[in-house]
N, C-alpha and C positions, 0 to 999 in steps of 0.2 A: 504494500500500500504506500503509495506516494504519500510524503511528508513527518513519516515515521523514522524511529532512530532504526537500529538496527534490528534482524531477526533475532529471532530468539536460538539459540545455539541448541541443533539436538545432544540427550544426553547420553553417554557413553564412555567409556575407555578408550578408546579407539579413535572416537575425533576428540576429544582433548587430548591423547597425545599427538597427532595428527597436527590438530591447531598448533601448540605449543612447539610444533619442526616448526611451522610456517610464519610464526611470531617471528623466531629466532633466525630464520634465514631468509626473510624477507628484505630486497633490496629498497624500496618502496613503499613500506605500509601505509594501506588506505592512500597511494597517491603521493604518497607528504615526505621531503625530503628530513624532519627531523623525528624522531621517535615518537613525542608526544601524543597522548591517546583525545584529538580532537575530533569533533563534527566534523567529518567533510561532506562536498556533494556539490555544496548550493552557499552562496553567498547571501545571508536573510538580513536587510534591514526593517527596522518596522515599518510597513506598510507600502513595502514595495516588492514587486515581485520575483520570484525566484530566480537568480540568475546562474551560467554554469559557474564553476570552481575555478579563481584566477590562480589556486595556486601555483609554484614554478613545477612541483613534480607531477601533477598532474600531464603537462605534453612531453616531462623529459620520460616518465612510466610509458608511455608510446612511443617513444623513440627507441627508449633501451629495448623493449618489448618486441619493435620491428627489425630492429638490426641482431636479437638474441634470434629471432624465427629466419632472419635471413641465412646467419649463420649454421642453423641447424639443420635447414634444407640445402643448404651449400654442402656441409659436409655428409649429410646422407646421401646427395648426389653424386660425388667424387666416391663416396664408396660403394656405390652401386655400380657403377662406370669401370672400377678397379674390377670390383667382384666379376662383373660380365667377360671383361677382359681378360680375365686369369681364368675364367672356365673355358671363353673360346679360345685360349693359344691351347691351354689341354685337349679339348676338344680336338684340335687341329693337330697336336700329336700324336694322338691316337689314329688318327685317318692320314697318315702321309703314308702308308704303304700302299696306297691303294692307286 
């Protein structure tokens, strides 16, 4: 529901430990370049309307986020490429007597 803090966390073993990886090795939480546990989202003055979030990690959490996804499809591609390549020269040694 728009305009509410946060969900309610299900409860369990398993996502509290879970959460508590992702607290601790979060480059970015909620957005925000310093640790502090603030409201993000929406910029509220009284009686003006919600606007997005100026803060600065908000676009740099998109930035890192696209050059971390570029990189990872970068190097699953080069090892795909490898892999293909090392089965066909095998490949190809198996059939030179022919």
């Amino acid at each position: 529901v728009t305009g509410t803090g946060e969900i309610r966390e299900p409860e369990g073993e398993v996502h509290r430990s879970l959460a508590n990886l992702q607290k601790k090795t979060a480059l970015l939480p909620d957005y925000r370049l310093d640790k502090e546990d603030k409201q993000v989202g929406t910029d509220l003055d009284e009686g003006s309307a919600a606007r997005p979030s100026t803060e600065p990690g908000t676009p740099l959490s998109g930035f890192v986020g696209g050059i971390l996804t570029l990189l990872l499809a970068g190097a699953l591609g080069l090892f795909l490429k490898r892999y293909h390549l090392r089965t066909q020269v095998g490949h190809k040694k198996n059939n030179t007597s022919l």
